[in-house]
N, C-alpha and C positions, 0 to 999 in steps of 0.2 A: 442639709435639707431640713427644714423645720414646719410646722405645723404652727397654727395661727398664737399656740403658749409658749412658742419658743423649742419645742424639744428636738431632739436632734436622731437624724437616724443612723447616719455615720458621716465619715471623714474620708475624705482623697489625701493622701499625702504621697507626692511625687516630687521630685529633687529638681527636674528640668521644666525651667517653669512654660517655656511654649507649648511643650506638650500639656501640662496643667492647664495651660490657656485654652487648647482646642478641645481635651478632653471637657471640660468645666464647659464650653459651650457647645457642645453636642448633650453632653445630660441635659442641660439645662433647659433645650430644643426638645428633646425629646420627654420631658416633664411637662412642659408648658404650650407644646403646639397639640391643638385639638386632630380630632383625625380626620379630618376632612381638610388640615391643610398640610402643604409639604414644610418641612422642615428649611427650605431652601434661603430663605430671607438668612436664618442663624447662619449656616456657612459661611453666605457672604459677606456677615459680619468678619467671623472671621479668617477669612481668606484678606477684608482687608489688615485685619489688625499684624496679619503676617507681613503682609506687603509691606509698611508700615516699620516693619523690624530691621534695623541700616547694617545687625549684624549679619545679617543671612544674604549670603549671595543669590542671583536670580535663578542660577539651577535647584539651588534647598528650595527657595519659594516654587518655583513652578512644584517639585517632588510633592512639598505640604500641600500644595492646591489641587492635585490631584490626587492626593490619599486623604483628603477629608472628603472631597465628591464621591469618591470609592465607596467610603464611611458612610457619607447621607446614604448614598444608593442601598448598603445591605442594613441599615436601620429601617429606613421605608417599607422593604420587603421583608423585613423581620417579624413574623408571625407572632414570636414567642415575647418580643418586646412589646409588641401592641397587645396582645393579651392579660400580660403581667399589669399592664400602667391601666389596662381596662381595669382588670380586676383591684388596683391600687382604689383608682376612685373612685369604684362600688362601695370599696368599704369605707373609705372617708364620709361617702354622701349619706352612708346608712348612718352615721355616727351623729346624733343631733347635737351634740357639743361644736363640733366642726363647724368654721364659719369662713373658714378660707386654708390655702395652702401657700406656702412660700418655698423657695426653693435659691440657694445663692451657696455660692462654695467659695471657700478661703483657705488660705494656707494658714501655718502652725503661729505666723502672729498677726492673725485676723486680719490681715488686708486679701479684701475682695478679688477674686479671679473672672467673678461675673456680676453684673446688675443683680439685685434684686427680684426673685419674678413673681408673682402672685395673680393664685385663680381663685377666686370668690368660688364659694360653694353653691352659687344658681349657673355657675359654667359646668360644675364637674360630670353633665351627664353630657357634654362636647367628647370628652375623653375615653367615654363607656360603648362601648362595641357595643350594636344593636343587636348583631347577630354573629354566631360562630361558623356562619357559613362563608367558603371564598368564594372565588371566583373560579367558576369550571373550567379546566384545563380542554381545548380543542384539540382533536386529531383528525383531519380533514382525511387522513389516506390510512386507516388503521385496517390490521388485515386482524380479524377474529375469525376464528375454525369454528364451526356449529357444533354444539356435542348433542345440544337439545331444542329442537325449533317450539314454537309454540304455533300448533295446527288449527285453532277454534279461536275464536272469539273472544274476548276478555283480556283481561289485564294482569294476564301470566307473564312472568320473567324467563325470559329463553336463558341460555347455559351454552357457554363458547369457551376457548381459552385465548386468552389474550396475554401478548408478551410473555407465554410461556407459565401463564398461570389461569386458573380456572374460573370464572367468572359467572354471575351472571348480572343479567343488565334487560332493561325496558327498550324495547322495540317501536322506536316513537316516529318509525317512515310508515303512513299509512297507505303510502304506495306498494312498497316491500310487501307486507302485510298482507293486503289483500291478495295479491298476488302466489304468494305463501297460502292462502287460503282456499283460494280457487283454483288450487292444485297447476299453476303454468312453472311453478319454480319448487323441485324438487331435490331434497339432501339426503346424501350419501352418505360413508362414512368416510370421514377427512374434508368434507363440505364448508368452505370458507367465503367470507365476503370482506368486500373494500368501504370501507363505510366512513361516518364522520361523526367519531364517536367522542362524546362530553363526559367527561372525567370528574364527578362533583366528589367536593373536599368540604370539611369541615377539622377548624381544631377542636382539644381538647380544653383543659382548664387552665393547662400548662405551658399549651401555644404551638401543639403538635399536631402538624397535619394527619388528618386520617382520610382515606376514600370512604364513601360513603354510599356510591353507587356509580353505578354507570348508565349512560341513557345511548341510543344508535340515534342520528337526527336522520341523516341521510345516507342508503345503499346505492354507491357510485357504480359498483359492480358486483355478482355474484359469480362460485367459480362451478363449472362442469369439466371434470376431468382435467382439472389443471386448466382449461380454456377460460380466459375472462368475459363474463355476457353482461356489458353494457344496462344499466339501468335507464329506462324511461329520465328519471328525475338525476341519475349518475351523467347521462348525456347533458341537459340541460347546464350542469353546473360545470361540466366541464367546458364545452362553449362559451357561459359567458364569462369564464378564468383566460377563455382565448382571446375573445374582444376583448378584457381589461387588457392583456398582455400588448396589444397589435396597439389599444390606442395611448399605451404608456409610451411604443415605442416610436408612434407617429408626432405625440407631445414633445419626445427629444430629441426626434430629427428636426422637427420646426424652429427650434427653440436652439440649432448650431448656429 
């Protein structure tokens, strides 16, 4: 790996060279593909150069073609990899010497493993996370036990335990809500609800998820003595999960 004066950051040295070949074109993928695009084009590079290989019989190849897809797939969702190569070329971009990056890996007597790759330094803000925010994890049927409702007005955080741990989280069905407010829906102690609760993440510097809050969108049901009472907005949604269901299953009788 080098920088636009030539210097080096380190070395791969591996004895087997196929595997040198797929290792050398996944860094290489994941050095040079921005994050808006998937890695998947590199693969199929090398998936053909595998195919390509007359010593490997078709079960080794199918094996490699399915343990480098495996690969793309947990590099993709690898938090800590897209963090690290954000933060790689922050600090490149800060650096005004910097005028490009190059990236190529060779073995111990300098014949090439991979192309050449270079990113001009007006690309390197492709590669720079805009935000350390993910994507909120969904739980359509989450049961949280109330420990603390919020009775009034405003934009107080209620207090539940969820999955055995204690919480609090924003109240964001303004149906629940008012309902809660105009005293028809009242909590006990051990008073839980079925809700559709959003689970927001943020990494760290390091590429480590954290939670960071939780939000309720929708109260599908609330509980009375162990008895589940149907929500206005919990009924609605569950309905039209029935008509998606009836017309998935009308699309695949047609379609025998």
């Amino acid at each position: 790996m080098a920088l636009s004066d030539g210097l080096k950051f380190f070395q791969i040295k591996i004895k087997n060279q196929l595997l040198l070949g797929v290792i050398a074109g996944l860094a290489v993928a994941v050095f040079v593909t921005p994050i808006s695009t998937s890695i998947g084009k590199a693969t199929e590079i090398i998936i053909e150069k595998i195919f390509e290989d007359k010593e490997l019989n078709d079960l080794e190849k199918e094996n490699l073609k399915l343990d480098i897809e495996l690969k793309k797939q947990k590099i993709e969702e690898n938090n800590v990899i897209a963090k690290k190569r954000s933060n790689f070329y922050e600090t490149l971009e800060k650096c005004p010497k910097i005028k490009q990056f190059s990236i190529s890996i060779e073995n111990t007597e300098k014949v090439s493993f991979s192309e050449e790759k270079i990113v001009n330094k007006n690309d390197f803000k492709e590669f720079i996370l805009v935000s350390d925010d993910l994507e909120p994890i969904e739980n359509d049927e989450a049961i949280i036990e109330i420990i603390s409702p919020v009775l009034k007005k405003g934009n107080y955080k209620w207090m539940g335990i969820y999955n055995g741990e204690k919480i609090s989280f924003n109240m964001k069905s303004n149906e629940f809500k008012t309902l809660v407010q105009v005293g028809k829906i009242e909590f006990k102690n051990g008073s839980s609800i079925n809700c559709l609760l959003s689970v927001r993440k943020r990494i760290n510097n390091e590429g480590i998820e954290n939670i960071v809050g939780y939000d309720v969108i929708r109260v599908n049901q609330y509980f009375e003595n162990e008895n589940p009472i149907e929500t206005p907005e919990g009924k609605k949604y569950r309905q039209q999960k029935e008509a998606e269901k009836l017309q998935m299953k009308l699309d695949f009788d047609s379609n025998k």
